[in-house]
N, C-alpha and C positions, 0 to 999 in steps of 0.2 A: 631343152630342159632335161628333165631326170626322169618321165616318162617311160620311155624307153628302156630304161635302166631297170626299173621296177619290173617290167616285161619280162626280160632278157635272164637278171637274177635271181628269180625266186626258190627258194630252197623245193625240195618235191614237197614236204609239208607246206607251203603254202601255194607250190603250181598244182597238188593236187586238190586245193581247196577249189564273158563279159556278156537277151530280148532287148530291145530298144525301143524308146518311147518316141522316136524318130519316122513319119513315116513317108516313104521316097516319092515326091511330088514328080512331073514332068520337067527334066531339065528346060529353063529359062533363058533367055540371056544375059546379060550383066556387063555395065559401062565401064568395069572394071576389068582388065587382065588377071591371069593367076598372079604376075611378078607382082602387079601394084597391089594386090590383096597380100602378098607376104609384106612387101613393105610394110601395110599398114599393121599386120599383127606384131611383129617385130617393136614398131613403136610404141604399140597400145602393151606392149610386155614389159617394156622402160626404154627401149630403144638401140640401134646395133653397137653402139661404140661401149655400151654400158654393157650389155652380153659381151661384149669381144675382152673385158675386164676383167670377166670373172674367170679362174683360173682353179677354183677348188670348192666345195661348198658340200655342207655339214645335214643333213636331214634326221630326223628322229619325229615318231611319234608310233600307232598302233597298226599292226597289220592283221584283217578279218580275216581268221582262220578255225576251222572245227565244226563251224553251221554246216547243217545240211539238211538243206527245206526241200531237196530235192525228191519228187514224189521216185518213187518206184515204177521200175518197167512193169509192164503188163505182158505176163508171158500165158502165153495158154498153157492150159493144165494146171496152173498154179496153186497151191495152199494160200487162197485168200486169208487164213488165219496168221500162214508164219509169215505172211507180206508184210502184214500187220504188227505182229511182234518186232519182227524187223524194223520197221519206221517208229516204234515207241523206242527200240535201241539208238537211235539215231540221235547226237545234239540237236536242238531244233533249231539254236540261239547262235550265230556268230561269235566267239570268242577272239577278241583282242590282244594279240603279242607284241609287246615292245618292242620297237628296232630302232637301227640306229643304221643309218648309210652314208659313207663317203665317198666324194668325187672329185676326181682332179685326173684335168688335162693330160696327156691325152687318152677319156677312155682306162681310166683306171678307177675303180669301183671297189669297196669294201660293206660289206650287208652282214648286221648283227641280228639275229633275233633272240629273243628271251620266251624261253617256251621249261612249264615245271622246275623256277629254278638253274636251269641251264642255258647256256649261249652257242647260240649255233652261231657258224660264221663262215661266209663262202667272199670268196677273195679273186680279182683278176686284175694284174698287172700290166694290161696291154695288151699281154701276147701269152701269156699262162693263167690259169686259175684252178683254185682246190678250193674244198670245201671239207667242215666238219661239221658229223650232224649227230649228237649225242643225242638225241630226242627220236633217233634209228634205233641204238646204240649202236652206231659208227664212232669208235674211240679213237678212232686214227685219221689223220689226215688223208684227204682223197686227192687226187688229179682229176679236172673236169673231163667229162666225157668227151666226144668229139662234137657231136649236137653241142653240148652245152659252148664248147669255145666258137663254134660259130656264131651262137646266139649271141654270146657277148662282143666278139668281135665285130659284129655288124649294127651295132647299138648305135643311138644316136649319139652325140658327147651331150654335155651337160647341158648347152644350150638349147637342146633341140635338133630336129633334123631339118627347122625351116632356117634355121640363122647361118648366113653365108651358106644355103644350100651349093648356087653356083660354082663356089671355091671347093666343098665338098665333091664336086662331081655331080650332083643330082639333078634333077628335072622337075618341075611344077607344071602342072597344067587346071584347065579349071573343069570340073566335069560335073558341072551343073549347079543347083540349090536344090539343098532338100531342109525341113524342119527338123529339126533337136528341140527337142521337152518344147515342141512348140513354138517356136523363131525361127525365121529363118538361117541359114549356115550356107556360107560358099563349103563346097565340096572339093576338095582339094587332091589329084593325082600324083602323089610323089613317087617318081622312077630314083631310087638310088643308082649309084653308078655298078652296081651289081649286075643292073638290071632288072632284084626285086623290088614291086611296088608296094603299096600301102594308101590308105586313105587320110588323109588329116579335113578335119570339119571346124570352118573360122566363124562365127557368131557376125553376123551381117552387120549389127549395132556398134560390140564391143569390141570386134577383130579380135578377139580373145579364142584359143581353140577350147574347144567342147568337145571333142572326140575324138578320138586315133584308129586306126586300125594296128590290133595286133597279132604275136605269134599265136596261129591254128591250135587249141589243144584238143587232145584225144579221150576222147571219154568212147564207153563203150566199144572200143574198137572202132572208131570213126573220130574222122578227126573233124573240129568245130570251128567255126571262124569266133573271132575274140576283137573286144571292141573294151576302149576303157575313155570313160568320160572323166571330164574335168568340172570341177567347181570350185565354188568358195574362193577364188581370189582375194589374195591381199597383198599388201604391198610391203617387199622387205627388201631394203636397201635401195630405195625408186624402182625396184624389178617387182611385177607381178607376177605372186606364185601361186600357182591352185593347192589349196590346204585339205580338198576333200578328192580319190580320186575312187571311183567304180568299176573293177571289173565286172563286164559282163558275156558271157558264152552263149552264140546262139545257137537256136536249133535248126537241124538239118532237116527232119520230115521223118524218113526209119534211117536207123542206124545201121552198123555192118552184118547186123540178126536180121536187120529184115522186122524190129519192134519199133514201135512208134515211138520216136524222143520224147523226153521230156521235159519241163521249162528247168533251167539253172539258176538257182537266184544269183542276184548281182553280191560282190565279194567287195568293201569297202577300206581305203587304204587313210586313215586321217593322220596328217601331219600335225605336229604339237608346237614344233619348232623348226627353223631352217638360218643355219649361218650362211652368209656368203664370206667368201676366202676366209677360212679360215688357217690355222698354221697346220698341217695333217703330215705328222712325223712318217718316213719313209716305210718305216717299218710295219705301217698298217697295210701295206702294198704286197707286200711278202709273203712268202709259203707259212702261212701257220705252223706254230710247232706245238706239241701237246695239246694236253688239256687247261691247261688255264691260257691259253691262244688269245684271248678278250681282255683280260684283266692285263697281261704280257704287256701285248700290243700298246694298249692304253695308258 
């Protein structure tokens, strides 16, 4: 699916924008295999021959960026006052940017955001990708970092990284049950053919996934493991899409100070809309050129 994608692309305004309500039982064992547990989420998502069809697809809706409910470190010696001041300076509220993201086979990605009036827009073709970020003011086109092209390069495609794993190259194994929001979930070991792994979590009832594991990010000079949950399912075009998705950041214990972390609140992604194949002109794929890049393209 487009999971992934969402991980992989986020502008630094929205990666600088996944605790869990999950909590890890004793692995079990289960009359199921890992393959027959992908099987079954594959169908419970509309099923393979129906994923293996799709070939491009349209997303748009809000992405939660600006909150910051995050308390404050606790530093010894500190002006409890200007901590203080500091946290009334802080949005408290999530704010909402419009986006819009394209995908199409193989692993080609287009991500719009609307932030004050302006359009950012970060772009990868496969095997390159740039980004503009007027909302920096960065007025000129970038080339992705080297991090950033591996991130995208190593993205799922659009289906997911469960659909035709095998043909992929990767591996499934099952590594126990544990509860999500309170249900049980097979826990899921995917070895890409990289070698790196991840976690994906199937919903025992719905074979529906509930969780991912994602890219570490770095807060305080310490990096955090990152986890984004799935919900609100519904059904577009016989495929089930999650319409609601949740980053959340967990915490480590102290960070690279040696201060006690503090909780992240979760960062919330809702879809408004989603086309499957749609027609997606070449030229959304391409090196942005100026400033009007968005309206251009479009």
């Amino acid at each position: 699916m487009f999971q992934k994608a969402f991980l992989a692309c986020c502008f630094p305004l929205a990666a600088a924008m996944m605790l869990t309500a999950a909590e890890p039982t004793a692995p079990v064992r289960s009359n199921l295999s890992a393959a027959a547990i992908v099987d079954k989420n594959v169908a419970a998502r509309g099923g393979l021959q129906a994923w293996r069809a799709v070939h491009s697809m349209s997303l748009s809706g809000k992405l939660g960026a600006g909150g910051n409910q995050r308390a404050a470190l606790s530093v010894p010696g500190s002006n409890p006052k200007a901590i203080k001041e500091a946290m009334m300076a802080r949005l408290k509220e999530e704010v909402y940017l419009p986006f819009v993201m394209d995908l199409e086979r193989p692993h080609k990605m287009r991500f719009e955001l609307q932030f004050k009036g302006e359009t950012a827009v970060q772009v990868f073709d496969g095997a390159n990708g740039w980004k503009y970020r007027p909302f920096l003011n960065r007025r000129t086109v970038e080339p992705y970092t080297p991090e950033e092209l591996k991130m995208s390069s190593m993205q799922a495609d659009l289906d997911g990284p469960l659909v035709d794993y095998v043909a992929k190259g990767s591996r499934v194994d099952l590594d126990g049950i544990e509860k999500v929001n309170g249900r049980d979930n097979y826990k899921l070991k995917l070895t890409y053919k990289n070698g790196q792994t991840t976690h994906v979590w199937i919903d025992a009832q719905t074979f529906l996934e509930t969780k991912i594991g994602g890219q570490p990010r770095r807060l305080d000079g310490t990096l955090h493991p990152v986890e984004t949950y799935f919900s609100d399912y519904r059904e577009v075009d016989g495929l089930q899409i999650p319409f609601l998705l949740e980053t959340k950041v967990l915490g480590v214990g102290l960070n690279s100070l040696g201060l006690q972390d503090t909780p992240v609140p979760g960062e919330k992604t809702v879809l408004e809309k989603v086309v499957i194949n749609p027609k997606l002109a070449d030229s959304l794929f391409t090196k942005p050129d100026g400033i009007q890049v968005a309206s251009n393209a479009r």
